[in-house]
N, C-alpha and C positions, 0 to 999 in steps of 0.2 A: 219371449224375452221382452222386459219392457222399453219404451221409449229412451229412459235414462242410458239405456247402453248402446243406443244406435250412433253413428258413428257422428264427432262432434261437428257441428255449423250443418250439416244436411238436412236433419229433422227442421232445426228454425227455419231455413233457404229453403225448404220446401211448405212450412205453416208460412212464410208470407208471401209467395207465389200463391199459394191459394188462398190468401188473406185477398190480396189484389185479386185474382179472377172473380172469386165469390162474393167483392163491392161489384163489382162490374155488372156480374151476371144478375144480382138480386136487382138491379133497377126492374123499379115496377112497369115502367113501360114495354119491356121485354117479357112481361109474364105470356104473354098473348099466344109468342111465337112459339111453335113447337119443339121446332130445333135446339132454343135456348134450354128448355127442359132435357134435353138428351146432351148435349152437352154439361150440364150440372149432373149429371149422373154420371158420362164417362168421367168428370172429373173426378168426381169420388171414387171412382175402381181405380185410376191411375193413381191417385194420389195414396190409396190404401194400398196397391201393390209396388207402390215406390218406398214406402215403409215398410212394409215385409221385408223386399231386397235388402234395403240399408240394415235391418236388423238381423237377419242373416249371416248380411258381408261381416257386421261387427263381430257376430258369434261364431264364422269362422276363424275371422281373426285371429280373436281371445283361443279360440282351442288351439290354434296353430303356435302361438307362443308359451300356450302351457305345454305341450310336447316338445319344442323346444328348450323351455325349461328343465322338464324333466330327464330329456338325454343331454344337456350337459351336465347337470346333476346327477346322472348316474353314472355317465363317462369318471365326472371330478371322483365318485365315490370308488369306483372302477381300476382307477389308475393318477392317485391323489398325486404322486410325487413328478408326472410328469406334468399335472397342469400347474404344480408349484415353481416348475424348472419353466415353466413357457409363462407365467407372470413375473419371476424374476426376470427373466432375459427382457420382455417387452419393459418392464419399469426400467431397466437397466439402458436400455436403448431411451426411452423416453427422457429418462437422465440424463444422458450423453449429449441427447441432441438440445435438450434447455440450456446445459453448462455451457454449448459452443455459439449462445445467443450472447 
């Protein structure tokens, strides 16, 4: 799935966490140190398996509320006059309770 559908503010909160670490870590005085190069690498495998997750989570999400969809939509098709009787009644209360504002 692409970036567009990962779940919203995470992908930017996460491109400028690593906007900031990878100012940081590019200083040239740091090229030297070993360590600084293996950390620029783990950053890149967490930062690419923190996007996987998030795109994932989204696209479980998105399925979990098309099944959702789906069995109320076949319930409503299923047994149309009662979900007609359970949105009268709740309109009906919703009514009642603005009139007594």
């Amino acid at each position: 799935m692409t970036e567009s559908s990962d779940i919203p503010g995470v992908t930017g909160e996460i491109d400028r966490l690593v906007g900031d670490l990878r100012k940081l870590l590019a200083n040239r005085e740091l090229d030297s140190i070993p360590e600084i190069r293996q950390l620029r690498d783990r950053l890149d495998g967490g930062v690419q398996t923190m996007r996987d997750a998030a795109a994932r989570a989204a696209q479980d999400a998105s399925q979990r509320a098309r099944d959702a969809a789906r069995a109320a939509d076949s319930y409503a098709h299923d047994d149309p006059w009662r979900v007609a009787g359970a949105a009268l009644a709740i309109g009906a209360l919703v009514g009642f309770l603005l009139a007594r504002r």
